[in-house]
C-alpha positions in Angstrom: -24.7 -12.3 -27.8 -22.1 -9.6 -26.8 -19.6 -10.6 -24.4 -17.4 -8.4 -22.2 -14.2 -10.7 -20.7 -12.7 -9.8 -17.6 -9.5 -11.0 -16.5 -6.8 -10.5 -13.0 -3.5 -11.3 -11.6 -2.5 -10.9 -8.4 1.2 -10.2 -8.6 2.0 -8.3 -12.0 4.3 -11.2 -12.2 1.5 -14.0 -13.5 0.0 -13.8 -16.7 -3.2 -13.1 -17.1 -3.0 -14.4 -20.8 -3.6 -18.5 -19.9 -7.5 -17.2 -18.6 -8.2 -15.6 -21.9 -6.7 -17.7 -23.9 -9.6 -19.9 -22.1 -12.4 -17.6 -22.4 -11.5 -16.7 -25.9 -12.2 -20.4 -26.9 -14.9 -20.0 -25.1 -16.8 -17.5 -27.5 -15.8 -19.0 -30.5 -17.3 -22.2 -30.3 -20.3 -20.9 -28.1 -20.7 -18.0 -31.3 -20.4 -15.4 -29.2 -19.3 -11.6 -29.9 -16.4 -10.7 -27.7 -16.7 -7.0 -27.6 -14.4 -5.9 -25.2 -11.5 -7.6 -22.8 -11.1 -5.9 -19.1 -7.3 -7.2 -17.5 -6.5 -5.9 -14.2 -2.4 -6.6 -13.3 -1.0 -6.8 -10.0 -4.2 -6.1 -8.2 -5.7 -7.7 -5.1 -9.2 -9.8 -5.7 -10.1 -7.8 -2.3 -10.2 -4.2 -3.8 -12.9 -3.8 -4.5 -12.2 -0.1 -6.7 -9.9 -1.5 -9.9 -9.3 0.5 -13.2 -10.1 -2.4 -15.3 -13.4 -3.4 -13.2 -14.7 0.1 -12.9 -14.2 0.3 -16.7 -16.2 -2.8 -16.9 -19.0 -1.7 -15.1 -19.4 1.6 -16.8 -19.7 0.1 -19.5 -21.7 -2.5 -18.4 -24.3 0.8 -17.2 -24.2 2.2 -20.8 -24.9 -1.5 -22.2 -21.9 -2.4 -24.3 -22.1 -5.9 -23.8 -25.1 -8.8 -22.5 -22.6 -10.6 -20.5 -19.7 -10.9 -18.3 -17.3 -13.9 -18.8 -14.6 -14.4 -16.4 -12.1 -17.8 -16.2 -12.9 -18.5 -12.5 -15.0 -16.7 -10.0 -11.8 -15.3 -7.7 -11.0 -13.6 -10.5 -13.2 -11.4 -10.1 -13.1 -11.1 -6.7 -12.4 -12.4 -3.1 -14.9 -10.5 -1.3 -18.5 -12.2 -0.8 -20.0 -8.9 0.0 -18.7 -7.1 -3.2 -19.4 -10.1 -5.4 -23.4 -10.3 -4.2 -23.5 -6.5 -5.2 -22.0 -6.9 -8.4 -24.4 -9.8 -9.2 -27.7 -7.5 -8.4 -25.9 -4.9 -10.3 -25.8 -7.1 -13.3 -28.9 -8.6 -12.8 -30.8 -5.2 -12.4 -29.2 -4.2 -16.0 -30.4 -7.8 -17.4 -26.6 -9.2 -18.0 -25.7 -12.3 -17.5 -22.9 -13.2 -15.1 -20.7 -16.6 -16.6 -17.9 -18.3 -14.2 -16.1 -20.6 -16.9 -13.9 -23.1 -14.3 -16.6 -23.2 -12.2 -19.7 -23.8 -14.4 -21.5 -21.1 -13.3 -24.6 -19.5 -15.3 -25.9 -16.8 -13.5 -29.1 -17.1 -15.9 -30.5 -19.9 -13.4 -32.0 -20.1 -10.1 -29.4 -23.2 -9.5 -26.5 -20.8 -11.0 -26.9 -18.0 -8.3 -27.1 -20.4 -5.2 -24.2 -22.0 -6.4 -22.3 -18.3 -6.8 -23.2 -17.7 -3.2 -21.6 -20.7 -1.7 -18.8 -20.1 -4.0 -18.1 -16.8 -3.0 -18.6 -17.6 0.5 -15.8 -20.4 0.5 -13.5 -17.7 -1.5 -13.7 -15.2 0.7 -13.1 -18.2 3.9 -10.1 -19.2 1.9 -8.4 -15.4 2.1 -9.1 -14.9 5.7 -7.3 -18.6 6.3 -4.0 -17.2 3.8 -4.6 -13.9 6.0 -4.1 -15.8 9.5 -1.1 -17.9 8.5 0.2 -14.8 7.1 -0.1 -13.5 10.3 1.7 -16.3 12.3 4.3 -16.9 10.2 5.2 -13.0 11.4 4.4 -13.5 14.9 6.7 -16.5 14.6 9.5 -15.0 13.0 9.3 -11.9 15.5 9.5 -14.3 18.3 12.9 -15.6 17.1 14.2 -12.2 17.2 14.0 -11.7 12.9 13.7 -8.3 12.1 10.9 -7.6 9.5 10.1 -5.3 7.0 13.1 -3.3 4.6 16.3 -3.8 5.3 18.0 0.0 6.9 20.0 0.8 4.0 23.7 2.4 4.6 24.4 6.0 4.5 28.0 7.3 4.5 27.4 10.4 6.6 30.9 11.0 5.7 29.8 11.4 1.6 26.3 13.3 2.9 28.6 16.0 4.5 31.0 16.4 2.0 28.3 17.1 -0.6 26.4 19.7 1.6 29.9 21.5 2.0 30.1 21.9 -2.0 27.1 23.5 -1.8 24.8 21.1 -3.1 20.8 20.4 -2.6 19.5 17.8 0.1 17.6 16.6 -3.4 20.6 16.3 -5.5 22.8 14.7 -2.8 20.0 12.2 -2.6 20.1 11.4 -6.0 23.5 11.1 -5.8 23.7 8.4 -3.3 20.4 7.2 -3.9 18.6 7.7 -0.7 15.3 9.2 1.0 15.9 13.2 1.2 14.6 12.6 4.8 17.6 10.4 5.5 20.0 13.1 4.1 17.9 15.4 6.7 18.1 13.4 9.4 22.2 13.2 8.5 22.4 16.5 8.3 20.4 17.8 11.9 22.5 18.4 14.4 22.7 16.0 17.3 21.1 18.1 20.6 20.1 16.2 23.7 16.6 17.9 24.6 14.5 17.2 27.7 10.7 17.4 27.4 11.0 20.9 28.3 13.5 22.0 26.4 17.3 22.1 26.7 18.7 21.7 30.3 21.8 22.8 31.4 23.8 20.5 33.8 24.5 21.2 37.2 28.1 22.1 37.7 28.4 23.8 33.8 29.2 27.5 33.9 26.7 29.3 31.3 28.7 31.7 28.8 27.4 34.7 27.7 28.3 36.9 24.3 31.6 37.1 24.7 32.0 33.6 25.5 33.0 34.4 29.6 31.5 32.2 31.8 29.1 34.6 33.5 29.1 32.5 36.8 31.7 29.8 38.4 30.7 26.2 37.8 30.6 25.9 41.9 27.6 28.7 41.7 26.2 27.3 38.6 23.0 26.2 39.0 20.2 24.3 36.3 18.7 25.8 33.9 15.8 24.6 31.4 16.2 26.3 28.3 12.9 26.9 26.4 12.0 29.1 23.7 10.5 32.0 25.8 13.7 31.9 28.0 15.9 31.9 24.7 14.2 35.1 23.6 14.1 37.0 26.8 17.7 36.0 27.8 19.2 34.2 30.5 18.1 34.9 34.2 20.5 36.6 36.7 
């Protein structure tokens, strides 16, 4: 029988190799023909969209292989409603579904009820990691820890003096190895605004062209600034 092995890690930092190390064993002495191997690194049992999986099941459509062996069944995956649809997936092609750790042959009637409560209990488990995930922040937030990145340090100084040689916003990035946006942001000059646009305090005389002040600050009265009034000039 043709055997197609399917394999995951969560973090890109585990090795996948211990599960088919497993499942290779597996074949041999069982006399199975291991015709393909399907290893998915760094990727969440949740998604349900994986390069590795989708590669599985297209081949699994153009019948490649008569079975599916994976070294537990949260390997494949997490969710209960993905897992159910994979199973009547396999099941309408006529391939066998085979949990290793969890002595699971999909062939019998006592094999799918057992997949069921399985994936049930799998799926339970990652909403339980999901809420203390989620009160270990609330937690931590509460005791005034800031989370998320670190701000990293920009020496506006260094941003400035770059521009002034002439260089890019990307290559003064590069340079100092920050966001182009933060080089941006560096770089946009400071302008108090009110939500209608600029306003001009009482008591500040208004200069025109020539840079007089076109009124004493005693007469000076406030102006809001918007676009329109920018273009059509100042009123007298």
């Amino acid at each position: 029988m043709r055997v197609g092995i399917y394999g995951r890690d969560s973090t890109g930092k585990q090795s996948p190799e211990m599960q088919l190390v497993e499942l290779r064993d597996y074949c041999q002495r069982r006399g199975l023909e291991v015709v393909g191997e399907y290893v998915d690194h760094g990727i969440s049992g949740a998604r349900e969209r994986r390069p590795q999986l989708d590669r599985l099941m297209s081949d699994a459509h153009q019948r490649r292989f008569d079975a599916v062996l994976v070294w537990k069944l949260d390997r494949f995956g997490r969710s209960l409603k993905h897992l159910v649809n994979a199973l009547a997936e396999f099941e309408a092609l006529g391939i066998i579904f085979i949990s290793l750790r969890d002595n699971l042959d999909l062939s019998t009637p006592s094999g799918r009820l057992m997949f069921q409560i399985i994936g049930a209990m799998a799926e339970f488990e990652r909403a339980l990691i999901r809420e203390r995930v989620k009160a270990g922040l609330f937690h931590a937030r509460a005791r005034g820890k800031r989370i998320g990145r670190p701000k990293a340090f920009v020496d506006c100084q260094a941003v400035n003096g770059l521009r002034a040689e002439g260089k890019s916003l990307r290559v003064i990035a590069a340079i100092l190895s920050i966001p182009v946006a933060r080089v941006r942001r560096v770089l946009r000059p400071s302008v108090p605004k009110s939500p209608g646009g600029i306003l001009a305090q009482v008591g500040e005389a208004i200069h025109d062209a020539t840079g007089q002040p076109e009124s004493s600050p005693e007469d000076a009265i406030p102006i809001r600034l918007t676009p329109n009034t920018i273009r059509s000039g100042f009123p007298h």
